[in-house]
Steps between C-alpha positions, in 0.01 A plus 500: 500500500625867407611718824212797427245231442587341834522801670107595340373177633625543854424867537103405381542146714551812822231691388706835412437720223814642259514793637508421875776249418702744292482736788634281753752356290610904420457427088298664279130323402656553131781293578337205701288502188768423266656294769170276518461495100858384451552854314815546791713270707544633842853503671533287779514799760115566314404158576583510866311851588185324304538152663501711818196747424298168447701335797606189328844353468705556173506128470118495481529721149669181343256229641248382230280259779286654690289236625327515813813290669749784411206752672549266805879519513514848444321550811668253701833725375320829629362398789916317598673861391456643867583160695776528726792167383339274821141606314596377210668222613236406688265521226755301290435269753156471482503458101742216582240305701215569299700352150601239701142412641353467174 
């Protein structure tokens, strides 16, 4: 899948119009346009600030699944980002037993 064509999928996935997500990203609408046609290529530094505005990783701009397992995941990831390392070993843990249970 093309990058602007990704990027247009996830930003209407989130609910956000063009314009809101040009604004946070601190690009022009005209730009994210061509971005999200293909017209232009964004530079990496681009990429991040939009990945950010729509608060995705920039490794979620090159994922083609997005099946309802990868929406599970994702959360999992979110909700681990503010664990202390004995939370998240801990909930390593628990992941452990329950694979190991089944």
């Amino acid at each position: 899948m093309e990058i602007g064509k990704r990027i247009k999928q996830i930003r209407i996935s989130k609910n956000m119009l063009s314009g809101e997500l040009a604004s946070k990203a601190g690009i022009s609408n005209v730009y994210l346009s061509y971005i999200e046609n293909g017209t232009k290529t964004p530079t990496i530094d681009t990429l991040k600030k939009i990945c950010s505005a729509m608060g995705i990783s920039l490794v979620e701009i090159f994922k083609e699944d997005d099946n309802e397992f990868n929406k599970e995941y994702h959360e999992l990831l979110e909700n681990a980002k503010g664990l202390s390392p004995k939370q998240l070993k801990i909930l390593n843990q628990i992941i452990k037993l329950i694979k190991d249970d089944e």
